[in-house]
N, C-alpha and C positions, 0 to 999 in steps of 0.2 A: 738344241737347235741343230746341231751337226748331225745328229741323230732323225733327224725330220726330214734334211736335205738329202741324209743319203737313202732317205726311201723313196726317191725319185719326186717326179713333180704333181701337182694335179693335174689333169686330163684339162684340156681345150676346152670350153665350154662358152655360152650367153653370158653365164653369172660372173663372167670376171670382165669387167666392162670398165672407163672412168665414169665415178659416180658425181651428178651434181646436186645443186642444193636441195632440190624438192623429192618430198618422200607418199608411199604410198603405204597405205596401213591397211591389214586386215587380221581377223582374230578369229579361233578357234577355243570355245569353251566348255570345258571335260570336268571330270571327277575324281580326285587323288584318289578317292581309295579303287576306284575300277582301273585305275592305272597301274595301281602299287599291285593290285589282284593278277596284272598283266603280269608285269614283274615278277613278282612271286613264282608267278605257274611257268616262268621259262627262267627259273634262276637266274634273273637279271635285275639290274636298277630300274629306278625310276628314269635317273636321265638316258639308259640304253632306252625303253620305249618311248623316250622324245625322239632320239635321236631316227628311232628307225620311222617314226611317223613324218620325221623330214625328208629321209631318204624316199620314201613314199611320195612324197609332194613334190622332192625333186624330179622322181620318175616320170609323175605325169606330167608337170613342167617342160621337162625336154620333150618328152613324148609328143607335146602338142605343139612345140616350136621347129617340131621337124626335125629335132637334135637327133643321133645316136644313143642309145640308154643298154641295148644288149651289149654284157660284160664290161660294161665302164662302173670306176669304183671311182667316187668323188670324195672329196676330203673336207671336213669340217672340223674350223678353231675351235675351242671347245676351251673354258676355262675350267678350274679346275682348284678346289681351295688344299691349301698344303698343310694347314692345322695340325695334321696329323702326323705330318712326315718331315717336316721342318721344327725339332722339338729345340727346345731353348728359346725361340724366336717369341718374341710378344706378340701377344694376342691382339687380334684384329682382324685387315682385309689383307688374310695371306694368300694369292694366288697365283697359281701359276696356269699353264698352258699346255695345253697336247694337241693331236692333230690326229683324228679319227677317221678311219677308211667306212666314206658310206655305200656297200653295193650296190647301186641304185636297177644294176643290171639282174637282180633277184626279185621275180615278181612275187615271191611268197611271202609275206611280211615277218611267217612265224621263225620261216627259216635265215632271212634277213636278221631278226631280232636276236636269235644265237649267234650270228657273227661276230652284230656290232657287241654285242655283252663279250663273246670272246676274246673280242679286239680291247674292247677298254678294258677289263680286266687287267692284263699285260700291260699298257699303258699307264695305268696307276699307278703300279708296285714302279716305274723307274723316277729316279730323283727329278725334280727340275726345277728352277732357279726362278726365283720368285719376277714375275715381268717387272722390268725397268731396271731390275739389280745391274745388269750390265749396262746399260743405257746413262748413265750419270752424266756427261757430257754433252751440252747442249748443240755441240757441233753433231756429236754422232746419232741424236733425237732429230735432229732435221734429215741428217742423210738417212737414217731410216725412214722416215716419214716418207721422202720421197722415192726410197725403195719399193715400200708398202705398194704406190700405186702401179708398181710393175709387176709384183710378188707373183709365185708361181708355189706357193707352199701349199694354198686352203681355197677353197671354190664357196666357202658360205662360210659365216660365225654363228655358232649353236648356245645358249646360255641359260642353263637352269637356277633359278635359288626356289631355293624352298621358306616357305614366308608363316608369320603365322598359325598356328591349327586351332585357335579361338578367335572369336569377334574382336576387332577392336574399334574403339571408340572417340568421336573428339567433339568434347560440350555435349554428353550423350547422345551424340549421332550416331549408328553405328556404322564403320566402313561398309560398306557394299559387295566392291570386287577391288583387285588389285590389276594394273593390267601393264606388263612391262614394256619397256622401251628403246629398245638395243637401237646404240649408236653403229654407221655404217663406216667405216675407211678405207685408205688405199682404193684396189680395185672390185672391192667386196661388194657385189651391187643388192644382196639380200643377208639381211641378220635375224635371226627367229630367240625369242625370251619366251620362258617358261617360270610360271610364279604360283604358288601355291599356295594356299589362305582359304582358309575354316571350311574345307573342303572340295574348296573349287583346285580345278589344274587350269589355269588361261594360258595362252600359246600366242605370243603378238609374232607378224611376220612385219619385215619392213625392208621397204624395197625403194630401189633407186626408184622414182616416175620414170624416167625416162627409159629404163631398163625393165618396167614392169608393170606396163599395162592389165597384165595376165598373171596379178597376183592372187588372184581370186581362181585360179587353175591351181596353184600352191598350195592353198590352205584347203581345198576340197580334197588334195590326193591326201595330204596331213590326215585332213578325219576318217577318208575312206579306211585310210591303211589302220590305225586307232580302232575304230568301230571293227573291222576285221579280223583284229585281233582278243579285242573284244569278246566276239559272238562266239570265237575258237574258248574262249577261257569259259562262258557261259555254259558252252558245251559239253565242257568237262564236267562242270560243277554240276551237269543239270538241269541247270538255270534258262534254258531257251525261251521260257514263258515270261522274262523279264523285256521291258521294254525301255529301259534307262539306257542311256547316249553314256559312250565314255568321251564322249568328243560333238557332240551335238551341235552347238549355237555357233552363230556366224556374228562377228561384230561390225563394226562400221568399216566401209572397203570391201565388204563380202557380200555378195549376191545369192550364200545360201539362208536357208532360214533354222531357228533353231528345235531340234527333233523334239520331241516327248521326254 
């Protein structure tokens, strides 16, 4: 945490608002392995090309609320499992936290996407303390809580898991899609989940109503930037005469339609 603070604050923006009860839902629906192909081809993870497909949606989000976007670097919560790095600990829901610098002021996604991979990278390898370890006290869970809604650490919460890669089934039905549902806090007025199952990537954004009329301006820069980087990897490969979406379909709360 001290480490988070003294990388200064996040920038001023919309997205840090008080959020209230009612939420506004819109979805983005892609294909792990055209994602993982993204990945691959810029030595990066799967959740660096989420992250830079938000940083994308962030762009054109401000861009269109009249915000400032040249040279501003936004930050996003980002969980993060410890499995690996916390050894002796029992197995389970080990995670912790980091706080990831999104460029938003970098219109080229490809060169965006080497950032954010450069950034998390670095961030991985440093230890951190599984969330709530220090929180035990019910007095000090309230006064963060009510810290949260002032917070100046994080401008959005970003959440990948990866689910599945075969069908699964109940009373041999078989599931369909999987479609996440990130809770919002504090002043956080958008939270974006990433879910991955028998080769879908689904992308939920969720946004305060009140804060986001225009979250359908969100999820269109998400696919733009996606599909963009996309057509750069097709490129390489060849593959221009392919017509498959890494990020195509629009779900419920979205006004686009879904591509080929």
């Amino acid at each position: 945490m001290l480490r988070t603070v003294t990388e200064g604050w996040a920038p001023r923006s919309s997205l840090n608002r008080p959020i209230g009860p009612d939420r506004n839902f819109a979805l983005v629906r892609g294909s792990i392995q055209q994602v993982s192909n993204i990945a691959r081809d810029h030595d990066a993870k799967v959740n660096d090309v989420l992250l830079t497909g938000v940083a994308g949606g962030l762009r054109e989000l401000l861009r269109g609320r009249g915000e400032r976007v040249d040279g501003v670097v936004l930050r996003a919560l980002v969980p993060v499992s410890l499995h690996r790095t916390q050894l002796g600990e029992p197995q389970g829901n080990l995670l912790g936290q980091m706080v990831v610098p999104l460029p938003i002021g970098v219109s080229d996604p490809g060169r965006r996407l080497r950032m954010i991979a450069a950034e998390t990278a670095i961030r991985k390898g440093r230890a951190r303390p599984r969330r709530g370890s220090a929180l035990r006290s019910k007095r000090l869970q309230r006064a963060m809580l009510t810290l949260l809604a002032r917070q100046r650490l994080a401008n959005v919460y970003v959440a990948n898991v990866p689910g599945p890669r075969v069908p699964r089934y109940l009373a041999g039905a078989p599931l369909l899609e999987v479609l996440p549902v990130v809770p919002l806090i504090g002043n956080l007025t958008l939270g974006v989940g990433a879910f991955s199952y028998d080769g879908q990537f689904n992308i939920t954004a969720v946004g305060d109503s009140a804060c986001f009329p225009d979250i359908d301006v969100f999820t269109q820069g998400v696919r733009d930037a996606l599909q963009s980087l996309a057509a750069y990897v097709d490129g390489e490969h060849d593959n221009a005469g392919s017509n498959r979406s890494v990020a195509g379909g629009a779900g419920p709360g979205s006004t686009g339609r879904e591509l080929p």
